[in-house]
C-alpha positions, 0 to 999 in steps of 0.5 A: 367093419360089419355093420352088427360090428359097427353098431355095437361098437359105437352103442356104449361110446356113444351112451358114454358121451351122449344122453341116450333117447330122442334129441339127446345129441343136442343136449349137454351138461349147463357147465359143460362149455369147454374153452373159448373159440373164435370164427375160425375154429367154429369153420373149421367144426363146421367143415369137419362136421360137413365132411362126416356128413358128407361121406356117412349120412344117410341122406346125401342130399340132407347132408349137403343141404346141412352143411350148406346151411351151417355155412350160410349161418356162420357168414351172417353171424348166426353164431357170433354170440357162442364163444364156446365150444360147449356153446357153439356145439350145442346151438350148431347141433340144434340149428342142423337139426331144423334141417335134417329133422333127425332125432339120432344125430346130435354133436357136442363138446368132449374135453380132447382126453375123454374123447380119444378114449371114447374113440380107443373104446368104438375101435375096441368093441369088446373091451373090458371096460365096456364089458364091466359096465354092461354086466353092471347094467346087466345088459338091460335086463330089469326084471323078469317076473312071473305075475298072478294068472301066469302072465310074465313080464320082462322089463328091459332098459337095452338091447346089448350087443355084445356075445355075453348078453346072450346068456342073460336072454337066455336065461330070462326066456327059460325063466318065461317059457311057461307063461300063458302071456307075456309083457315086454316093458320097453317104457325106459329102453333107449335102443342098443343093437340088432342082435339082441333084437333077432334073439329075443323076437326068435322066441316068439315065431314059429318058423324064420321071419323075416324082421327088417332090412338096413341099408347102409349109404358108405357101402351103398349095401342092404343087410337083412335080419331074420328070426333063427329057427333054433332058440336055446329053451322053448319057443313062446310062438302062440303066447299073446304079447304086449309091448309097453312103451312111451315117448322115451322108448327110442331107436332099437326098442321101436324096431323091436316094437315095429317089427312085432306090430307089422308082422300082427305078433304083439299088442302095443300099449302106451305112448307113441315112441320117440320116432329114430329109426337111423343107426348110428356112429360116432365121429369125433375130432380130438383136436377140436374137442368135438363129437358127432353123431351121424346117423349112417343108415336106416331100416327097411321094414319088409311089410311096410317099406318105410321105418318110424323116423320121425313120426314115432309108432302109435299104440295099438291102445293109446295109454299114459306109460304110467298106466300101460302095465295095468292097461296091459295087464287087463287085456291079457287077463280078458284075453286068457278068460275068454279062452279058458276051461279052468275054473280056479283060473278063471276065479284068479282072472276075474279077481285080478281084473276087479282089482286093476278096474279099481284102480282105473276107475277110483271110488271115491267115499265121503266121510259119512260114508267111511264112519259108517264102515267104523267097528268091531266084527269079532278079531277085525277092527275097522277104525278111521285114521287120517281121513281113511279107513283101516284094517286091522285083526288082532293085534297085527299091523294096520292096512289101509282100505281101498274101496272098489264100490258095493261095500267091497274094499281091496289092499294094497298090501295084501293082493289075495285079500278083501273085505266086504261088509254085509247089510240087513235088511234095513240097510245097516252093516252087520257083518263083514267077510274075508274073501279070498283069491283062492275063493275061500270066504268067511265072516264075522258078526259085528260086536 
């Protein structure tokens, strides 16, 4: 089998019987225990466990160090005290994971069924039911967005493998080709497959590039990937882009993520990420109600000659993943100002960078201050509910008020407005204004 093959064939077995993300092979549902085992099924797990790892782990000499292991612990009695497979899968998968260190193997307990059907899906790759379930998740794609000054975002949550998604790419990079930035959120993707990754990143280079390298240990073979020169729509070569991760950002989406920061194509904000650079198969013994993930190759980046297993890739600007949109964001605008000509974009960037400086850096008033704000000022109406001021004009509804400091309050809920109050000489407010992001403004005396 191929190894594009391989990889998607195993990406929705092994979501199906694994929880996607770091560590996620050493985790299992608390009820999940399966039945009783005694010390002769647990060498016989062992054994067969051993012999994957033996024929397909990445690392020969991890993989016998790991079944050496394994053995020395049962002889001693490491192990009497988990009296089911569900127990004993999961105390196997974590004591072998102090020895190999990675993140993409893992073995657990399966009920015989749900794995003979889980090991029918790999070996059906285009299935109908892994079919249904990706266009439910929409093959990853979350959201594609065009945001104030042009900036676009995309948010995905996977990277499919299978032919149908290339549409969804498709359709999300026309959708994106004409702005001026864009920011790819991969803050909840958990990985999937090369391919999705050589499609995406083509739209980001102007000639073929060369992205990364898989070696492959069964068949002692190395298969590279590279940009294509053609994409269905526009390329998007000279667009500024921005990567946001977090820890949860796992397997392909850190290739993804590495690829673009070595090659010097994209920023990088947020969290480090997980660090599992090994793809992987699922291995299953129906017999023994037991499945295994075994990380069968790893990549090779062309610039670096190494990966990310282990250690994650760190940020170009450092951020909580919750924050990583708006940190994002504002560099994108400051980028697009120091380069622009345009005077109402200009206008526009400026406005959205007050606005997400407010929201970094919190003003913070006392109660005096904010009764001091309370009144009337011809159709708009200033009150002070539940310890925060409020606006309200003529009857419509009420919006509450976010200072941004010098007398300059912002909305939530109606981004292209604000309102700032006028003071006379003597220091009292007599006045306020609406200002506009279009740059309009006008006024109302108080009443």
């Amino acid at each position: 089998m191929k190894f594009q093959a391989l990889w998607a064939a195993m990406m929705w077995a092994a979501v199906a019987v694994f929880a996607g993300g770091p560590e996620a092979g050493a985790q299992a549902d608390p009820d999940d225990t399966g039945p009783a085992i005694d010390r002769t099924v647990k060498a016989e797990i062992i054994d067969s466990v051993t012999a994957a790892l033996d024929r397909y782990y990445v690392f020969p000499d991890v993989a016998k160090k790991m079944g050496e292991h394994a053995r020395r612990q049962l002889k001693k009695g490491a192990y009497d005290t988990l009296a089911t497979v569900g127990t004993f899968a999961r105390g196997l998968s974590e004591d072998l994971l102090t020895v190999c260190h990675d993140r993409h193997f893992g073995l657990r307990y399966v009920p015989r069924a749900q794995l003979e059907a889980m090991l029918d899906t790999i070996n059906r790759p285009t299935a109908a039911e892994e079919l249904r379930r990706a266009r439910l998740d929409n093959f990853g794609f979350r959201k594609a967005e065009q945001l104030p000054g042009n900036v676009g975002y995309l948010k995905l949550d996977g990277f499919s493998g299978l032919p149908e998604a290339r549409a969804t790419a498709v359709g999300a990079m026309h959708f994106l080709a004409h702005t001026d930035a864009l920011i790819i959120d991969l803050r909840d993707n958990g990985g999937g497959s090369p391919d999705m990754i050589q499609i995406l990143t083509s739209y980001f280079f102007k000639d073929q590039v060369h992205l990364n390298t898989f070696y492959v240990r069964e068949t002692d073979s190395l298969q590279q990937f590279w940009t294509t020169s053609y994409v269905d729509g526009e390329k998007m070569a000279d667009v500024p882009l921005y990567v946001l991760t977090s820890g949860g950002t796992f397997s392909a989406a850190e290739e993804f993520t590495y690829n673009l920061k070595n090659l010097k194509r994209a920023t990088v904000v947020g969290e480090t990420t997980g660090g599992g650079a090994h793809p992987v198969a699922t291995h299953g013994f129906p017999n023994l109600e037991v499945g295994v993930r075994v990380p069968f190759g790893r990549a090779i980046n062309p610039i670096s000659g190494t990966n990310w297993e282990g250690t994650g890739i760190a940020p170009d600007i450092a951020c909580a993943a919750d924050r990583a949109l708006e940190v994002a964001l504002l560099e994108a605008y400051r980028k697009l100002k120091a380069e622009c000509g345009d005077e109402q974009l200009l206008a526009t960037y400026d406005w959205q960078i007050d606005g997400l400086e407010a929201q970094r850096n919190p003003v913070t008033l006392e109660a005096a201050a904010l009764q001091e704000y309370v009144g009337d000022f011809g159709p708009r109406r200033i009150a002070l509910e539940n310890g925060a001021l409020v606006y309200q004009r003529e009857g419509n509804p009420k919006f509450r008020m976010t200072p941004m400091g010098g007398d300059l309050f912002m909305f939530a809920d109606i981004p292209y407005f604000r309102l700032k109050f006028v003071r006379d000489a003597g220091g009292g407010i007599v006045a306020v204004e609406g200002h506009y992001e279009g740059g309009q403004v006008d006024r109302n005396e108080r009443t």
